[in-house]
C-alpha positions in Angstrom: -91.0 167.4 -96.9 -89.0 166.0 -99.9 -92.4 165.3 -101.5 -93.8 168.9 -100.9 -90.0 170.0 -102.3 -90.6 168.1 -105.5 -94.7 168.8 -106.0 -94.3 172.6 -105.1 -91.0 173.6 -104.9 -89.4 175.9 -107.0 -87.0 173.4 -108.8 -85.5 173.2 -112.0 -83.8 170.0 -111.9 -84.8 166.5 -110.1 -84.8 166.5 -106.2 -81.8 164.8 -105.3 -82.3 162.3 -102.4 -80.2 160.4 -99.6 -81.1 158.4 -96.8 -79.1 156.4 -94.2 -80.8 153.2 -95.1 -80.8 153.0 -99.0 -84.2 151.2 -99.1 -85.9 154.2 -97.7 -84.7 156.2 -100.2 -85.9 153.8 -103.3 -89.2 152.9 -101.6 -89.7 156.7 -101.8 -88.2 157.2 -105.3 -90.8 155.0 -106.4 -93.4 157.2 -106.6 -92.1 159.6 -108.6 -90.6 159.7 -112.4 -86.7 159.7 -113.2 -87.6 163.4 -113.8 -88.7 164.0 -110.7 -86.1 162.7 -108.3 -82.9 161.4 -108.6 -81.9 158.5 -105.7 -78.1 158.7 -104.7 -76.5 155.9 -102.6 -73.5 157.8 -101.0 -73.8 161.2 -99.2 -70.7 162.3 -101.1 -72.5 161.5 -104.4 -75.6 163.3 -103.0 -73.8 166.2 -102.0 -71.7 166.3 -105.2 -74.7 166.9 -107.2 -76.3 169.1 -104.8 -76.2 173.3 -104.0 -79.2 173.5 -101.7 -79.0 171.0 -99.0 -81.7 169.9 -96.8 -81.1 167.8 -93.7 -83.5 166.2 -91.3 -82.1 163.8 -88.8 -83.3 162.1 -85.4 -81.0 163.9 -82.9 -77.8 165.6 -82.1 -75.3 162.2 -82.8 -77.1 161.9 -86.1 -76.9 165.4 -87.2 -73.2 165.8 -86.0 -72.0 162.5 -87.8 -73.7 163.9 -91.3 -72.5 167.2 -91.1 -68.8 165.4 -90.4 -68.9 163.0 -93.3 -70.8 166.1 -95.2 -67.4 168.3 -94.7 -65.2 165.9 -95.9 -66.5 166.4 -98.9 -66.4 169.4 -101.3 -69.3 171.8 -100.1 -67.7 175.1 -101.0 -70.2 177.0 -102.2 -73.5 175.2 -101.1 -75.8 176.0 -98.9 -76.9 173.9 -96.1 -80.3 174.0 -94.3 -80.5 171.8 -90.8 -84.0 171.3 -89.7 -83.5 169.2 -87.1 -84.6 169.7 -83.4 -81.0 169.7 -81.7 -79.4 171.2 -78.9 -78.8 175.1 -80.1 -74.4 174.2 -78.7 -75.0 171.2 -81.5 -76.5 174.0 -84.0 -73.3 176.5 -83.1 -71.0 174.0 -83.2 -72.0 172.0 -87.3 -72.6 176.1 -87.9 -69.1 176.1 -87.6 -68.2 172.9 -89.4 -70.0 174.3 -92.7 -69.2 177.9 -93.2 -65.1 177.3 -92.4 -65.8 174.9 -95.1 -67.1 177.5 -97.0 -70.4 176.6 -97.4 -73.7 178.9 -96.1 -75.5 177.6 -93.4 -79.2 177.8 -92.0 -80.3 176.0 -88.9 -84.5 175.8 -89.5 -86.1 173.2 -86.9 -89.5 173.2 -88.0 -92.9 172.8 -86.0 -95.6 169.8 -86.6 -96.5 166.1 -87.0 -95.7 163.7 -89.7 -99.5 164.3 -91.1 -98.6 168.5 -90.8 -95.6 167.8 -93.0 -97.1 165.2 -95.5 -99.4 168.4 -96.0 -97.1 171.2 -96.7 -98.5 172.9 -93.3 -95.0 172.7 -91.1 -94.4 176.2 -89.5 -90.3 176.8 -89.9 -88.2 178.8 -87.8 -85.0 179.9 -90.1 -82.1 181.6 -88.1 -78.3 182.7 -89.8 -77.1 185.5 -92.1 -80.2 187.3 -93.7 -78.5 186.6 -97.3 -78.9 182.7 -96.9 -82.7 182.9 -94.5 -83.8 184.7 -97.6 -82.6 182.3 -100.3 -84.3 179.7 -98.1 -87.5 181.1 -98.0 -89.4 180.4 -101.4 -89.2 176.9 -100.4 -91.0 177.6 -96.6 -95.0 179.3 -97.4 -96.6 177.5 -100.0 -94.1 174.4 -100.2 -92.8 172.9 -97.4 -94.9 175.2 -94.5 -97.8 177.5 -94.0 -96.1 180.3 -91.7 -92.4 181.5 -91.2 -91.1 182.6 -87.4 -88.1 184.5 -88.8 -84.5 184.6 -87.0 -82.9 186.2 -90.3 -79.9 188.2 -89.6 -79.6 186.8 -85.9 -78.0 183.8 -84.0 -78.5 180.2 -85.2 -78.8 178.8 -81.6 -82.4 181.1 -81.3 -84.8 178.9 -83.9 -82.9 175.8 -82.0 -84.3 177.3 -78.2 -87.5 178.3 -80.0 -88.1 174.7 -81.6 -86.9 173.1 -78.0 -89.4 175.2 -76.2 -92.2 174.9 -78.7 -91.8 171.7 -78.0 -92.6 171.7 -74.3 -95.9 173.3 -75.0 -97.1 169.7 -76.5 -95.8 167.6 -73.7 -97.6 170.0 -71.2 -100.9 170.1 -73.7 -100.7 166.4 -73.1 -100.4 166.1 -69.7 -103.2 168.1 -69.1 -105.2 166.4 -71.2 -104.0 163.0 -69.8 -105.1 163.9 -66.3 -108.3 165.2 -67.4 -109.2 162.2 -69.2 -108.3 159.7 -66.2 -110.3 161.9 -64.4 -113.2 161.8 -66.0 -113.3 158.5 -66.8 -112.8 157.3 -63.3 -115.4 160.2 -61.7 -117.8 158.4 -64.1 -118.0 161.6 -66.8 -116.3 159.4 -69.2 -113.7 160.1 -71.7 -116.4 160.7 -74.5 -117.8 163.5 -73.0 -114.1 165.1 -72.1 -113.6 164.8 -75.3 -116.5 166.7 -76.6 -115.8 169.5 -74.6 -111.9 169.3 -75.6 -113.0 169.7 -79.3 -115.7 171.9 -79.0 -113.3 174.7 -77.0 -110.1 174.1 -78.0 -109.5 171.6 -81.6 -107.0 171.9 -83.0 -103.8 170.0 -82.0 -105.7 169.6 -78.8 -108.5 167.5 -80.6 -106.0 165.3 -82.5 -104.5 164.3 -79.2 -107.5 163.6 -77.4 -108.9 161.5 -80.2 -106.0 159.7 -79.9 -106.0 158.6 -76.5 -110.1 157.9 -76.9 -109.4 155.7 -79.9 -106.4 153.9 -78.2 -104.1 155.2 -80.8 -101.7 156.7 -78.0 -100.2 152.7 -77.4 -99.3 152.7 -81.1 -96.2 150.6 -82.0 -94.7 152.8 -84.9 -94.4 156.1 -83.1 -95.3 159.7 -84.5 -93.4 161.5 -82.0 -90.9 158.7 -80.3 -90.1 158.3 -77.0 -86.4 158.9 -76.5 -86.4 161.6 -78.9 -88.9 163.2 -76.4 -86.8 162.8 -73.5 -84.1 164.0 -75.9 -85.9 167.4 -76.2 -87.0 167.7 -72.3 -83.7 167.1 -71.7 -82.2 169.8 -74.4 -85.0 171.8 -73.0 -84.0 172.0 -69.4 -80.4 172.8 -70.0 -81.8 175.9 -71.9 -83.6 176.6 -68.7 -80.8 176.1 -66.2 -78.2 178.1 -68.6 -80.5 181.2 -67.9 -81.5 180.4 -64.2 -85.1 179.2 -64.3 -86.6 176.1 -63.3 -89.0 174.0 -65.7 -90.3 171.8 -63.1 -93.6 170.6 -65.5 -90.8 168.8 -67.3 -89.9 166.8 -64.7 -93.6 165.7 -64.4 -93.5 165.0 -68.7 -90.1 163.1 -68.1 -91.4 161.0 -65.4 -94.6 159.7 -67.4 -92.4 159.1 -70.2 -90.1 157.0 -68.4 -92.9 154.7 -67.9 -93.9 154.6 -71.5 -90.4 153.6 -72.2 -90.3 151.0 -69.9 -94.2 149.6 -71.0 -93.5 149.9 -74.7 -89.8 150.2 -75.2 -88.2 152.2 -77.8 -91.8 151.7 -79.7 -93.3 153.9 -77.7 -95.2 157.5 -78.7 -95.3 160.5 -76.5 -98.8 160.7 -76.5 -98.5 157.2 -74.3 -98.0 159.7 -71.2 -102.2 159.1 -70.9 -101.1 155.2 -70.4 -98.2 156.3 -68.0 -101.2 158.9 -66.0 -103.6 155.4 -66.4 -101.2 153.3 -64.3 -100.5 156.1 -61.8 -104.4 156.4 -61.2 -104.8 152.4 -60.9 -105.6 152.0 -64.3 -104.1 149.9 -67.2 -101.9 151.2 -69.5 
């Protein structure tokens, strides 16, 4: 994202950029001229220097200890843009934290893969006070996305359920294409010729998953899409459901197989290692 912000975006002054771990933050910096970016080693020197913020953290603990350390400083006049997938009672409750600091707030998860971001293609779903979506949105189409699912002018907790349950659609898509796989392969079809009809009906996302789990790529060590931060969203997920009175009982299914990743490959493992959790539940090595 930060690279899109600084190759595309609308700027008229370096990108300011923090990161937890410094390193991160100066192995990125590299890349780019002084001109370009300017690397900041405290988050109150970062914010200091900053009047559009950008945040993008892991989960909920992450996001609520930022936005703490981020309001002791002076933010009066800023505006803050959270696109983290949290719970939507973590996005009311740092909604609250910035504005009676008097600073602007928009919570804007955003949908798609490392590779989907590195490309400018992320689809974002901004939600608050129409005056701050729209001062958010010449960096979305063109810059940091390819599509905008607008929540202007409406609760923030909505793009924080719609990010949750977009979310459930790609551990479903990859169940599905787990069992169908095991299937195949053990019926004697073979996971080759799943995979051609995968790609020739559906591509897409679809085809980048099944590749994956052809190839092997599903038992990665350096995760695209971690393991406990998918529980974290099946479990964010569900509460949504129970709050309203449905049932989401294909989670519990996803939640299950990812168990079983956690335990074969520890906090290394990818979500797209359900396939290995379906391999051992048909007899089959992970």
């Amino acid at each position: 994202m930060s690279t899109n912000l600084i190759r595309k975006g609308p700027l008229t002054s370096p990108l300011n950029i923090f990161n937890r771990t410094l390193t991160k933050t100066q192995e990125f910096a590299s890349k780019f001229k002084d001109t370009e970016c300017a690397v900041h080693s405290t988050l109150s020197a970062f914010a200091a220097s900053s009047t559009i913020i950008f945040i993008c953290l892991s989960d909920d603990a992450a996001v609520r200890a930022t936005i703490k350390e981020l309001c002791a400083t002076s933010i009066t006049g800023k505006l803050i843009i959270d696109c983290s997938t949290i719970h939507p009672t973590t996005t009311t409750e740092i909604a609250e934290q910035i504005t009676s600091h008097g600073a602007e707030f928009v919570a804007m998860p955003v949908f798609g893969a490392p590779a989907v971001a590195d490309a400018g293609l992320l689809v974002c779903v901004p939600a608050g006070p129409s005056k701050s979506v729209d001062k958010v949105l010449p960096y979305c189409n063109g810059v940091l996305g390819r599509h905008v699912i607008s929540f202007a002018g409406e609760d923030y907790t909505k793009a924080a359920t719609l990010k949750l349950l977009g979310n459930t659609l790609v551990f479903q898509m990859v169940e599905a294409l787990s069992a169908a796989h095991v299937v195949a392969e053990k019926c004697g079809i073979g996971s080759s010729k799943m995979h051609e009809v995968i790609d020739s009906l559906f591509g897409g996302v679809y085809t980048n998953y099944s590749r994956r789990m052809v190839s092997g790529d599903y038992s990665r060590d350096d995760p695209l899409f971690a393991v406990d931060l998918a529980r974290k969203d099946i479990r964010h997920a569900r509460d949504i459901a129970g709050a309203c009175g449905a049932e989401f009982k294909a989670l519990e299914v996803a939640d299950s197989h990812l168990r079983v990743v956690r335990d074969v490959k520890g906090m290394g493992g990818d979500m797209a290692g359900i396939y290995g959790a379906v391999r051992i539940e048909n007899g089959m090595e992970y």
